[in-house]
Structures are given as structure tokens and as C-alpha cells.
C-alpha positions as CSV (number, residue, x, y, z in Angstrom):
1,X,15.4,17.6,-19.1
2,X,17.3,14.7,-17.9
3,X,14.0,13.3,-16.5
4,X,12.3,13.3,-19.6
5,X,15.7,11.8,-21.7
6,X,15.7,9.0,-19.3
7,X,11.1,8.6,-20.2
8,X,12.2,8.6,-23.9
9,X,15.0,6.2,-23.7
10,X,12.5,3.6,-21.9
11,X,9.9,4.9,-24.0
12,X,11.9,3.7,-27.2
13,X,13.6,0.2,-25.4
14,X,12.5,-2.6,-26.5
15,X,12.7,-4.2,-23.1
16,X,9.3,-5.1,-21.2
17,X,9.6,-5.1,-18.2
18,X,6.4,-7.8,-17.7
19,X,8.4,-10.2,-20.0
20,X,8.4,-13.5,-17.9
21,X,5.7,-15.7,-16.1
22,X,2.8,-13.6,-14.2
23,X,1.9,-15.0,-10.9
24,X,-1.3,-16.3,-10.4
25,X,-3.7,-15.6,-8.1
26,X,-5.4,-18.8,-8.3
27,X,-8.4,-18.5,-5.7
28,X,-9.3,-15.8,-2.7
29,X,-11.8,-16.4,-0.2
30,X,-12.6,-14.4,2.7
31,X,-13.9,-16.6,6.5
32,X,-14.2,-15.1,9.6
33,X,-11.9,-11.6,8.9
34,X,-9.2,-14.0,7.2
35,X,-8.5,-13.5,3.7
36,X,-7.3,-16.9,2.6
37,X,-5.1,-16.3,-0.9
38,X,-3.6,-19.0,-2.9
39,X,-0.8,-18.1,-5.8
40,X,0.5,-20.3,-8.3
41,X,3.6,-21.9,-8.7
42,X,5.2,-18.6,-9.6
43,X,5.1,-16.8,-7.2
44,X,8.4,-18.7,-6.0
45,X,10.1,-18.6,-8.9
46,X,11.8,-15.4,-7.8
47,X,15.5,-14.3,-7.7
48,X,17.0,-12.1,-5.0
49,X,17.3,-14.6,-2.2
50,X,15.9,-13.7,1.0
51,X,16.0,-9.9,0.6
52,X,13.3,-10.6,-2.0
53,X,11.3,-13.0,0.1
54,X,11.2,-10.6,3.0
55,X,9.3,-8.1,0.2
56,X,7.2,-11.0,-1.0
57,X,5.1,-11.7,1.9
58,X,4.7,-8.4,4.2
59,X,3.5,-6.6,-0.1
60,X,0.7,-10.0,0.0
61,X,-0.4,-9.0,3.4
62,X,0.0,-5.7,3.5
63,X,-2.4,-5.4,0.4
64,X,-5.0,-7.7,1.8
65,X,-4.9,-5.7,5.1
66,X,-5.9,-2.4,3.4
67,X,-9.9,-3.7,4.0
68,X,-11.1,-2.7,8.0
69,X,-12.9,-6.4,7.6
70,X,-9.6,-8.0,7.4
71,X,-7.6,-9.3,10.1
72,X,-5.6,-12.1,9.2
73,X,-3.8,-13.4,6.0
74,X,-2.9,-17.2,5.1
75,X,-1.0,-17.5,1.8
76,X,-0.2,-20.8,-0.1
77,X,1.0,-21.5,-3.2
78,X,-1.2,-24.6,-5.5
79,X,-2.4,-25.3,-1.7
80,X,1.0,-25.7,0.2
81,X,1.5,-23.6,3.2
82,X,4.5,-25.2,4.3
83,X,7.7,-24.6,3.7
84,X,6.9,-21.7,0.7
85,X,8.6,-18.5,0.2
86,X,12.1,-19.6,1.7
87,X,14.9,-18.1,1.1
């Protein structure tokens, strides 16, 4: 009962939780077992400090990881690798 109170009270907010800029996946490629992923600019526009970073990068290469064919993941964001998801 309380379960289903809670689903009807976010049922009936008017509070989306996707309200905000999306990140961006803007390009994947795949050479020699390295999936190669670059994100837009939003994907640093996060709050939470470092606690949130720490989630940020091990979700990214945890999710490209799931194919056998992959064995290393390089992340950028708008084609920086340095100095990107810092806390």
C-alpha cells in the first residue's frame, strides 16, 4: 500500500526528472577491441563533486565493456581527453 501511494504521488508530480540538458554521445567508434566514445560538453556539467565523478566514468566503461569484443575504453568530451571529469 505504501508502495503504490509513493507510484501515485510521482505519478501525479509535475516534476520530470529528465528536465535539464541530455548528454550527448556525439560519436563511437570501435579500433582494435577499443571502443573510443566522445560526449558532449555535458557530460561535465554535473553536481555531486567527486563522489559523482567516481560514478561517471567506471557506468561509461562498465557499459561499453558488456561486448566480449571490447577491451579497452577511451572517453573524451568534444575531443579533450585531458583533464575531463575532475572533481
Amino acid at each position: 500500500m505504501h508502495a503504490q501511494s509513493h507510484w501515485m504521488n510521482l505519478a501525479e508530480s509535475r516534476v520530470d526528472p529528465y528536465d535539464g540538458d541530455r548528454v550527448r554521445l556525439l560519436s563511437l567508434r570501435i579500433e582494435n577491441k577499443a571502443a573510443h566514445a566522445d560526449f558532449g560538453s555535458e557530460l561535465e556539467a554535473y553536481g555531486g563533486g567527486s563522489a559523482n565523478v567516481c560514478c561517471i566514468w567506471p557506468q561509461i566503461v562498465r557499459t561499453a565493456a558488456q561486448f566480449p569484443f571490447i577491451e579497452d575504453v577511451n572517453i573524451s568530451i568534444e575531443g579533450r581527453t585531458e583533464d575531463i571529469l575532475k572533481p
